[in-house]
C-alpha positions in Angstrom: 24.5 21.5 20.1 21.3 23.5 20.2 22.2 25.1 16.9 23.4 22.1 15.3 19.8 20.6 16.0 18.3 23.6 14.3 20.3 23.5 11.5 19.2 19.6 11.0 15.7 20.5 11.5 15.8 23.7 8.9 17.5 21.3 6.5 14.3 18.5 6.9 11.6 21.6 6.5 13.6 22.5 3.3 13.4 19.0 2.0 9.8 18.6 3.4 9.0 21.4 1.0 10.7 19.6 -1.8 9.4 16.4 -1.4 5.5 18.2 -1.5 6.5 19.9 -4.8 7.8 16.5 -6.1 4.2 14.8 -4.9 2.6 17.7 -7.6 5.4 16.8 -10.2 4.1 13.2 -10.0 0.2 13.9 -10.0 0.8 16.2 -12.6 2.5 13.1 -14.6 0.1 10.2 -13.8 -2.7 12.8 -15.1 -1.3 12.7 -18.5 -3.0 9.0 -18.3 -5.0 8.8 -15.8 -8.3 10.3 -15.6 -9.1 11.8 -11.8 -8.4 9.1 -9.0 -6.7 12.2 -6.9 -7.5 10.3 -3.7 -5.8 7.1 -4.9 -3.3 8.6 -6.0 -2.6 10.4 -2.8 -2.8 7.7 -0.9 -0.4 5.4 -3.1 2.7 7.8 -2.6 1.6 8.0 1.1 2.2 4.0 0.9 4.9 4.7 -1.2 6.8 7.6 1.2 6.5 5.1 4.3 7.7 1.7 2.4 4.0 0.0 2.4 2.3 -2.2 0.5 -1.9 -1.5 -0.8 -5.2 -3.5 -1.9 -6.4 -1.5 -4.8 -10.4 -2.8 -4.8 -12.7 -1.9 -7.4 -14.6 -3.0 -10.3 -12.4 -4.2 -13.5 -12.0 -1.5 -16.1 -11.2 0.9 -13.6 -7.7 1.5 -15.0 -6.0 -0.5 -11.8 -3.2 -1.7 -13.6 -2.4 1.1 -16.0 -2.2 3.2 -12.8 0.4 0.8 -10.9 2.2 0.6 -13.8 2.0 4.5 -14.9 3.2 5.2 -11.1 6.3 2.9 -11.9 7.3 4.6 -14.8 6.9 7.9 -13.8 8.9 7.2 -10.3 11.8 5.1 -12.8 10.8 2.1 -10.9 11.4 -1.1 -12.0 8.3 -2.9 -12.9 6.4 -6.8 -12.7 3.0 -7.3 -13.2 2.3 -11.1 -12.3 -1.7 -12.7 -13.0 -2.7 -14.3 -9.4 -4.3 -17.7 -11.1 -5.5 -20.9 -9.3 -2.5 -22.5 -10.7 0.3 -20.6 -9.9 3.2 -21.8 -7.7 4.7 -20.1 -5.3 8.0 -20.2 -7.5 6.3 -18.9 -9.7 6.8 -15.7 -7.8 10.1 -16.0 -5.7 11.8 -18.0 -8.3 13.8 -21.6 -8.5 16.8 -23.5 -9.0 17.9 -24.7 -11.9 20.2 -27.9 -12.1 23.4 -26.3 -15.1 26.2 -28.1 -16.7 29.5 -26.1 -17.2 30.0 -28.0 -20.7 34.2 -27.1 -20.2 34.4 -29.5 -17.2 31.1 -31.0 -17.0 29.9 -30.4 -13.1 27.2 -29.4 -12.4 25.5 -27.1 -9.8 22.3 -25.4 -9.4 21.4 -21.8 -10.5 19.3 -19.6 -8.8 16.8 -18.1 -11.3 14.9 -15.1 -9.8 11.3 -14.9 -10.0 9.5 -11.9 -10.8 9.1 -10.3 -6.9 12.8 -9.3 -7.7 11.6 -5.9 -8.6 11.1 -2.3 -6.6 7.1 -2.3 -7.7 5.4 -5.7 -7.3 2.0 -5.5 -9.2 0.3 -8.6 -7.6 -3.1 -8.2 -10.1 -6.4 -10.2 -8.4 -4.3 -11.8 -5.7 -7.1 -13.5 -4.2 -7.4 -15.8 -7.6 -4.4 -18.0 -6.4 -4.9 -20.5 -3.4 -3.6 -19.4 0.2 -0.1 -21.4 -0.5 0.9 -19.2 -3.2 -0.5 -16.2 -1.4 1.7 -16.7 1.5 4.6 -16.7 -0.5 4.4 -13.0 -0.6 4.6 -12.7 3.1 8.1 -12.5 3.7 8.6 -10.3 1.2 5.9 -7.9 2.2 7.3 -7.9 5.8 11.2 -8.3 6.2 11.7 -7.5 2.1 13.6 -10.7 1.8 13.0 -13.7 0.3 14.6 -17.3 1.2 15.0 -20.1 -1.5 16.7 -23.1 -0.9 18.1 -22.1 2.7 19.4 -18.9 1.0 18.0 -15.7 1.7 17.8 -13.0 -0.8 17.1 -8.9 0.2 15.1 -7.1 -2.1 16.1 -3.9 -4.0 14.8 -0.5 -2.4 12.6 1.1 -2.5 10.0 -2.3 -2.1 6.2 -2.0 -2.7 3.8 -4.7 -3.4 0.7 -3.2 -4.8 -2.5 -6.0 -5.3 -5.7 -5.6 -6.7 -8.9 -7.6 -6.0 -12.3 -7.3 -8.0 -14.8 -6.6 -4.8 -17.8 -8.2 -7.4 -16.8 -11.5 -8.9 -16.5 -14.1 -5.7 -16.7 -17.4 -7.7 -13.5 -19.2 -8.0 -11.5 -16.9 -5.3 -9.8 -17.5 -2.0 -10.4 -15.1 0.9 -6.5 -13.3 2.2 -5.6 -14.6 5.4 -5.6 -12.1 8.0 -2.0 -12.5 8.7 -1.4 -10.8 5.3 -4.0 -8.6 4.8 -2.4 -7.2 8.2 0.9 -6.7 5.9 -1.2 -4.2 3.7 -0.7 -0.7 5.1 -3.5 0.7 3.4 -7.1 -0.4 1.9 -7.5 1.5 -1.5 -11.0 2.0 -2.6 -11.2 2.4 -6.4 -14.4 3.9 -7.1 -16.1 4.9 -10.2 -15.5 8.1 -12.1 -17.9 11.4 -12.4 -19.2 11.7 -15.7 -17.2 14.1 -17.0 -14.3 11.8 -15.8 -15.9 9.2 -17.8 -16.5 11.5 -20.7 -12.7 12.4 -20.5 -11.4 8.7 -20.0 -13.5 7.9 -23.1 -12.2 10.5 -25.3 -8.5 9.8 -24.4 -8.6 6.2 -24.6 -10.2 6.1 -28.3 -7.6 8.6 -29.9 -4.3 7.5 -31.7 -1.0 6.7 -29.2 -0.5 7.0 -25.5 1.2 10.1 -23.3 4.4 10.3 -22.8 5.2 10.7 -18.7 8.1 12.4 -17.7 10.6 10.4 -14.7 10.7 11.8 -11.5 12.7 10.6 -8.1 14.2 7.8 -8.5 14.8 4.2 -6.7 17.9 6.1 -4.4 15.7 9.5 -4.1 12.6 8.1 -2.9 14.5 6.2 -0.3 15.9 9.1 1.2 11.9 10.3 1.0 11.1 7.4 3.3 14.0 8.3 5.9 13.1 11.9 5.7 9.3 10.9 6.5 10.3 8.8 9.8 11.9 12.0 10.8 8.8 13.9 10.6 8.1 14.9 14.3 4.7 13.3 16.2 3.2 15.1 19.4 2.4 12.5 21.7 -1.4 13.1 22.4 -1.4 12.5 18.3 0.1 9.0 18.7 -1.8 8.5 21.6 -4.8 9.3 19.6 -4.1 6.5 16.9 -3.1 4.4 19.7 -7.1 5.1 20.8 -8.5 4.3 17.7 -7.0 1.6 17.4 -7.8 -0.1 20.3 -11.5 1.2 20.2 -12.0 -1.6 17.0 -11.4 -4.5 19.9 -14.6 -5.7 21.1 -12.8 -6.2 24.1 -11.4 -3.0 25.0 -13.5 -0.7 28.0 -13.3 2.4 25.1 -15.1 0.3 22.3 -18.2 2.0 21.0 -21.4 0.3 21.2 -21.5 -0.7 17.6 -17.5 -2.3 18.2 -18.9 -4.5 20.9 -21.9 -5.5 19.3 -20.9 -6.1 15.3 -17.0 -7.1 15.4 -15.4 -10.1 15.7 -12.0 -9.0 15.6 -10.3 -5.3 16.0 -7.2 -4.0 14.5 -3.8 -4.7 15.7 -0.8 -2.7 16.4 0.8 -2.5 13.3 -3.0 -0.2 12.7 -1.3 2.4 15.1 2.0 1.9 13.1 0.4 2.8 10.3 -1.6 5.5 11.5 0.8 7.0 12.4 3.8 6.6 9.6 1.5 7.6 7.4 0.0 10.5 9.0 3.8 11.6 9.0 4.1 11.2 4.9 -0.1 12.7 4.4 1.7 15.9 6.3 5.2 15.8 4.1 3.2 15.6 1.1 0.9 18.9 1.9 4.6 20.5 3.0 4.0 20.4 6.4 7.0 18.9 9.1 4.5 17.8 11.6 1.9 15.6 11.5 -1.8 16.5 13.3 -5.1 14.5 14.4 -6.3 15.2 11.1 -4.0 13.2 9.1 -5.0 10.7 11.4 -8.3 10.8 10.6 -8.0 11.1 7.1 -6.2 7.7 7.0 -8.5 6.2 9.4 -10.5 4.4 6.8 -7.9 3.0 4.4 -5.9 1.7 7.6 -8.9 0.0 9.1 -11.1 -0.9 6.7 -9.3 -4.7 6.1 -8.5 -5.1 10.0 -12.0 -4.6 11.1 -13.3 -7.9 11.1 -17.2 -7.7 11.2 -19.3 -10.7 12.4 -22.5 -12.8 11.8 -24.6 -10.6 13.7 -23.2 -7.6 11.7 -24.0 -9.4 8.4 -27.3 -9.9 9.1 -28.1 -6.4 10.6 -26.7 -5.3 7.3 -23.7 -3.4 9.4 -20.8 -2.9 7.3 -17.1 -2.3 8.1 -16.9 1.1 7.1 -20.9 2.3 9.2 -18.2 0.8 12.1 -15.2 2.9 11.3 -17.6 6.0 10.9 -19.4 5.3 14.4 -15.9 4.9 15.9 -14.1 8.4 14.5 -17.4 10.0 15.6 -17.2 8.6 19.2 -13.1 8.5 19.4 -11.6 12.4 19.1 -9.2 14.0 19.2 
């Protein structure tokens, strides 16, 4: 028995290792388009490795949606890209039913027509330009990766992954995300400007004749087996425990909570923050070809996992205190 468990965990270390040489394949890919972005990138197949979803903030012109898409066709992924406006329905998204005729015998019956989250990548671009109605229609999806129309529920294809961006600038005409599905989003993506000579690169590229050519890698049924190997990834217990702590530290509430917690936020993270924590401290570890996962993957996922479930009040807003001067207090007073 002993030996047969070995054997199982040799086999995991082996594909540990390949799944890590696959995570190069794919950055080497999305370079051929993408100018730098290393960290989001990382943290996309993280999401990606553990079946999440991410908010990819920043600026417009930042390449958001060349990326989402880039990632799609270099994973052979299929792809829909639908434009959050005030006007869109939520069938729109999950799709309708259509009244048909069979012109043979003349009944007729409705036809389900599916909408465009019938996809494995879900680019949901400035989500927080439709009203919270449309908005929730994602929320099944996002969570049991199903989707019910007219009584009749629907699963999604695997691998599912809804990636949304939001401009972090342009407020007028918006509607905040609820916190119930903000909560769905496993990680908080900051998009951040390029160096200069990533902006002297981006600019050469983009003004020359054609676009690069990716090369495929994985695939729908291969990056599913990813995700189940990444679950397997073992945990010690004192590094759950810690994500269970820092967790619980961003409740005002809690005994633990730092000063700054007690004093600035109105509402801390909930469980699924240790969830992710910790699922994704387990794919940060298979991606750098390690089979265990450490209080430094926790960290290192700290702010992407907090960042949208911290949520700072008036006090903090007129201190100037923002969410992540909170998350950097916290990993500084909660260790290891």
């Amino acid at each position: 028995m002993n030996e047969a468990v070995s054997q199982a965990g040799g086999d995991d270390r082996q594909r540990v290792a390949e799944l890590a040489e696959a995570r190069q394949r794919v950055r080497r890919e999305v370079a051929k388009r993408i100018v730098g972005q290393q960290q989001v990138i990382d943290h996309m197949l993280v999401a990606l490795f553990t079946g999440g979803h991410s908010l990819l903030v920043g600026v417009p012109g930042l390449a958001k949606t060349l990326l989402v898409s880039t990632l799609a066709e270099v994973l052979e992924l299929s792809f829909k890209r639908v434009q959050f406006t005030p006007d869109l329905m939520p069938a729109d998204i999950l799709g309708t039913e259509v009244l048909v005729e069979d012109r043979s015998s003349g009944n007729r019956s409705f036809k389900f027509v599916p909408g465009p989250i019938f996809t494995n990548l879900l680019l949901a671009d400035e989500i927080n330009r439709t009203p919270p109605k449309t908005q929730a229609a994602l929320l099944q999806a996002m969570q049991e990766k199903e989707v019910t129309v007219g009584g009749v529920t629907r699963p999604l294809d695997e691998p599912y992954l809804v990636l949304a961006t939001q401009n972090p600038i342009e407020q007028e005409g918006t509607y905040p995300l609820p916190e119930a599905e903000l909560d769905r989003f496993m990680l908080f993506i900051d998009v951040d400007y390029p160096s200069a000579a990533e902006e002297s690169e981006i600019v050469i590229s983009t003004t020359g004749a054609g676009q690069a050519g990716v090369d495929k890698i994985l695939g729908p049924q291969r990056i599913v087996e990813l995700q189940t190997l990444v679950r397997r990834v073992p945990v010690a217990r004192e590094v759950a425990d810690y994500a269970v702590r820092l967790s619980r530290a961003t409740r005002p509430g809690e005994t633990q909570a730092p000063e700054l917690v007690r004093q600035y936020v109105a509402w801390g993270a909930g469980p699924r923050a240790s969830q992710a924590l910790v699922l994704g401290a387990k794919a940060l570890a298979a991606c750098d070809g390690r089979f265990a996962a450490n209080a430094e993957d926790i960290r290192a996922l700290a702010r992407p996992v907090l960042r949208h479930r911290v949520i700072p009040n008036f006090q903090a807003e007129v201190a100037g205190i923002k969410v992540l001067d909170i998350i950097d207090d916290l990993l500084d007073k909660i260790r290891p």
